[in-house]
DRENFI-420662 format. One record per residue (C-alpha): residue number from 1; residue in one letter; y, z, x. Coordinates in steps of 0.5 Angstrom, whole numbers. Each point is the difference from the previous one (the first is absolute). Layout:
! residues N
<k NUM; r a; north Y; up Z; east X>
...
This chain:
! residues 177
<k 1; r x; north 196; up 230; east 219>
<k 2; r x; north -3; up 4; east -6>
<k 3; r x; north 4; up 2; east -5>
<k 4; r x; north -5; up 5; east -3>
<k 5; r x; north -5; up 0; east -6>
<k 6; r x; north 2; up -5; east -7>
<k 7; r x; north -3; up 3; east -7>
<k 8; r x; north 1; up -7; east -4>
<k 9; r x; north -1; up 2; east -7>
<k 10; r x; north -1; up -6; east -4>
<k 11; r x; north -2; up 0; east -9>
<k 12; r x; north -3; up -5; east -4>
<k 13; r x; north 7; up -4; east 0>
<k 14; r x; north 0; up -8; east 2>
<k 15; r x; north 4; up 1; east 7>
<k 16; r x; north -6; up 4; east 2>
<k 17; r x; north -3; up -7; east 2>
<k 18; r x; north 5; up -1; east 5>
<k 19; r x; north -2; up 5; east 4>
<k 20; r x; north -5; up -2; east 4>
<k 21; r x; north 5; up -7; east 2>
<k 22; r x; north 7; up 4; east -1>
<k 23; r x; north 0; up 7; east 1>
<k 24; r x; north -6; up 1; east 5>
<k 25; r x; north 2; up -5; east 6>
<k 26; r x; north 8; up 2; east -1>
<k 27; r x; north -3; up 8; east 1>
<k 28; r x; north -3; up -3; east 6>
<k 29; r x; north 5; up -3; east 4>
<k 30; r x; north 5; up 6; east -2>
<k 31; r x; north -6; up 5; east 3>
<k 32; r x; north -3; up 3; east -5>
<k 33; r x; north -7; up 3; east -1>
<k 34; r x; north -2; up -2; east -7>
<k 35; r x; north -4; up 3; east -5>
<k 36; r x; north 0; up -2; east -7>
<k 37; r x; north -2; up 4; east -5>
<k 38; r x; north -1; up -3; east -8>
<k 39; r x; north 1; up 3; east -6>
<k 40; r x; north -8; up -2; east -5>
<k 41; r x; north 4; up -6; east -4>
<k 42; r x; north 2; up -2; east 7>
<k 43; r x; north -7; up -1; east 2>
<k 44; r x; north -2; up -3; east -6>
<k 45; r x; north 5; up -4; east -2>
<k 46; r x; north 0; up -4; east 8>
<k 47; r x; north -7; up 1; east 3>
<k 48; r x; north 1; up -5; east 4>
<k 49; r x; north 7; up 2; east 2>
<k 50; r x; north -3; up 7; east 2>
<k 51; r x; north -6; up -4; east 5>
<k 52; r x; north 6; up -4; east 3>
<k 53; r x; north 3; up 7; east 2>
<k 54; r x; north -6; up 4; east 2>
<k 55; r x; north -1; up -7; east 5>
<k 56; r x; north 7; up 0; east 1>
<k 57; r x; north 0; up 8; east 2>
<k 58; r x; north -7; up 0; east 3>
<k 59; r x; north -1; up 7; east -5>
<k 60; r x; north -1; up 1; east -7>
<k 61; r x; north 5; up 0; east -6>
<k 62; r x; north 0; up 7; east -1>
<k 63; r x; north 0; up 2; east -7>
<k 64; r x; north -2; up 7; east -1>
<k 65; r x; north -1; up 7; east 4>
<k 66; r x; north -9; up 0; east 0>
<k 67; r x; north -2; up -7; east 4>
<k 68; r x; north -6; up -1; east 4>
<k 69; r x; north 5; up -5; east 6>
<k 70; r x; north -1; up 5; east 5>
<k 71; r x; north 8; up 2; east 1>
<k 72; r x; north 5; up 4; east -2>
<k 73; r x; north 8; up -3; east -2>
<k 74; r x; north 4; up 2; east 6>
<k 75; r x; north 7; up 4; east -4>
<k 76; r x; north 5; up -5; east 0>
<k 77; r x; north 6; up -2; east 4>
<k 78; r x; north 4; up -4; east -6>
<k 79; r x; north -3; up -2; east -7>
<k 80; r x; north 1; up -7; east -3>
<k 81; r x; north -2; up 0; east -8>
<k 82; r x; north 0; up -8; east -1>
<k 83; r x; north 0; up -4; east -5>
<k 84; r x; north 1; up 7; east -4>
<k 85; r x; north -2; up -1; east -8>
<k 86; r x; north 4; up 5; east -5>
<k 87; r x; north -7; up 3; east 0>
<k 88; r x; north 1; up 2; east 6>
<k 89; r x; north 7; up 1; east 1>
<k 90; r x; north 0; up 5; east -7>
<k 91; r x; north -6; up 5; east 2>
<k 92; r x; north 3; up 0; east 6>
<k 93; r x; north 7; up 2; east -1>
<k 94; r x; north -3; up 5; east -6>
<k 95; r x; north -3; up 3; east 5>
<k 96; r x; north -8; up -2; east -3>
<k 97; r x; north -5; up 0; east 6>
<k 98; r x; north -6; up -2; east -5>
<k 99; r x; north -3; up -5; east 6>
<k 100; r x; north -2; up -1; east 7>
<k 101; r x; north 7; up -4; east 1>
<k 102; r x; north 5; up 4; east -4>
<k 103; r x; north -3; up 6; east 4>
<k 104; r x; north 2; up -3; east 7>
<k 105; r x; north 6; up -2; east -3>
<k 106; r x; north 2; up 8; east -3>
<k 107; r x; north -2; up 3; east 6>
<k 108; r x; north 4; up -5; east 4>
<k 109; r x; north 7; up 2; east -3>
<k 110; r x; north 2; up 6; east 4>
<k 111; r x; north -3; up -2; east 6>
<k 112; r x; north 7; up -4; east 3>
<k 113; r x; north -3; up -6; east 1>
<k 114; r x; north 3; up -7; east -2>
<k 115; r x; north -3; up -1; east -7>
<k 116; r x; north 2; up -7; east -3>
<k 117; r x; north -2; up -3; east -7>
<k 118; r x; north 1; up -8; east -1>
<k 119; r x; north -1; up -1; east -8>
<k 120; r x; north -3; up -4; east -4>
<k 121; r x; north 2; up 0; east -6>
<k 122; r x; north -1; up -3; east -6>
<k 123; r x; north 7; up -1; east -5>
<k 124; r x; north -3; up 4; east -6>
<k 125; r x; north -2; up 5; east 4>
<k 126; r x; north 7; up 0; east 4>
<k 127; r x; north 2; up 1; east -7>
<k 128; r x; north -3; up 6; east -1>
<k 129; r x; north 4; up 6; east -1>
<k 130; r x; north -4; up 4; east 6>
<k 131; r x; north 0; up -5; east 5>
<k 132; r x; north 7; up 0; east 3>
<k 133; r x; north 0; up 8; east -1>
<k 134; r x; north -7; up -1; east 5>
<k 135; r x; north 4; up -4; east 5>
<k 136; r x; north 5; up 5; east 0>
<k 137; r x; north -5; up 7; east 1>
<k 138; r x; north -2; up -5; east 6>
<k 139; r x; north 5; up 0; east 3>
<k 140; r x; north 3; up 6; east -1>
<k 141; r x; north -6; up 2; east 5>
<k 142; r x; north 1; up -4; east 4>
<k 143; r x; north -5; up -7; east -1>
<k 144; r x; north 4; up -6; east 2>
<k 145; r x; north 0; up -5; east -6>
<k 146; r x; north 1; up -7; east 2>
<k 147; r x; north 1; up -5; east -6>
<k 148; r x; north -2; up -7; east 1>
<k 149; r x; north 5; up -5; east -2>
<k 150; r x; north -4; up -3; east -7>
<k 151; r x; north -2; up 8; east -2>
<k 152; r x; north -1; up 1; east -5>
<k 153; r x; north -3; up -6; east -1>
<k 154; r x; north -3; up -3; east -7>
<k 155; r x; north -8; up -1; east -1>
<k 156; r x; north -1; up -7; east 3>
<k 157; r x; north 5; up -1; east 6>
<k 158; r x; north -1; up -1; east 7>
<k 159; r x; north 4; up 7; east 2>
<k 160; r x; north -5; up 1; east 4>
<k 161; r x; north 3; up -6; east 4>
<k 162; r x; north 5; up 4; east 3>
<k 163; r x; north -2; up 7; east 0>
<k 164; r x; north 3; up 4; east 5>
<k 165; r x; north -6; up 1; east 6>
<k 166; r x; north 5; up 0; east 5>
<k 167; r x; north 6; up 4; east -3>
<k 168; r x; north -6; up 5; east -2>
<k 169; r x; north -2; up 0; east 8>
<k 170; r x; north 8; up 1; east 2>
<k 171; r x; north 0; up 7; east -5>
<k 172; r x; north -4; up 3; east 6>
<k 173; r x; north 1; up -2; east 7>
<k 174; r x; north 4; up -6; east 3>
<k 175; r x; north -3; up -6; east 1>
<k 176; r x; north -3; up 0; east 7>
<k 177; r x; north 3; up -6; east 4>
């Protein structure tokens, strides 16, 4: 049983490099139709990572409007932006659509669809005036936020050890048993 098309969101933060191990087989087994989209310090930052994705996928990691991979992006049925960096979560909730992803992501808003953000976030920046200000405009629309159990994490750590790749999932549809 499909349970549609996924857009997967993920940012130059470090949990990206779970994606291809953790998140994509979970998405899998629930019946998802993935397609990552990545954020330019994604791709630089994980090149590696990205080609285990696009492998994974068997498709491109998409990163802006105007590509030469032949296909155009099914509209999504649900949005996971994860790992989500302060970057990311900021633009997104001032309403800045200044890149290929914050784009998707502003015209996603709206369109009554599951939206879940799973940040990864850094203490200083959690400390950041702006940042819990970001989270409640997100919600506030609607955006499901899952905190993962060492967020805010301090630079260094292992928090990307339990980020929350299943609790993020449940945020969309049950489990498929």
């Amino acid at each position: 049983m499909s349970l549609g098309v996924l857009y997967v969101v993920v940012t130059g933060a470090g949990a990206t490099r779970q994606v291809p191990s953790r998140l994509l087989p979970l998405a899998a087994e629930r019946g998802w139709d993935v397609y990552v989209l990545a954020t330019v310090q994604a791709m630089s930052s994980f090149p590696e990572t990205m080609l285990q994705i696009e492998e994974a996928l068997g498709r491109p990691v998409r990163t802006d409007f105007h590509t030469t991979v032949g296909y155009s992006l099914p509209d999504p049925d649900a949005v996971i932006v994860a790992p989500a960096t302060y970057n990311t979560l900021t633009k997104w909730a001032l309403g800045i659509a200044d890149t290929y992803v914050l784009t998707r992501l502003a015209e996603q808003i709206g369109r009554d669809i599951p939206i879940t953000a799973g940040p990864y976030i850094n203490v200083k920046f959690a400390d950041h005036p702006t940042y819990q200000g970001s989270l409640a405009t997100l919600k506030e629309w609607g955006v499901n936020v899952v905190i993962g159990p060492s967020e805010p994490h301090e630079s260094g750590v292992g928090a990307a050890d339990d980020f929350p790749w299943e609790e993020i999932l449940d945020t969309l549809a049950p489990a498929n048993t």
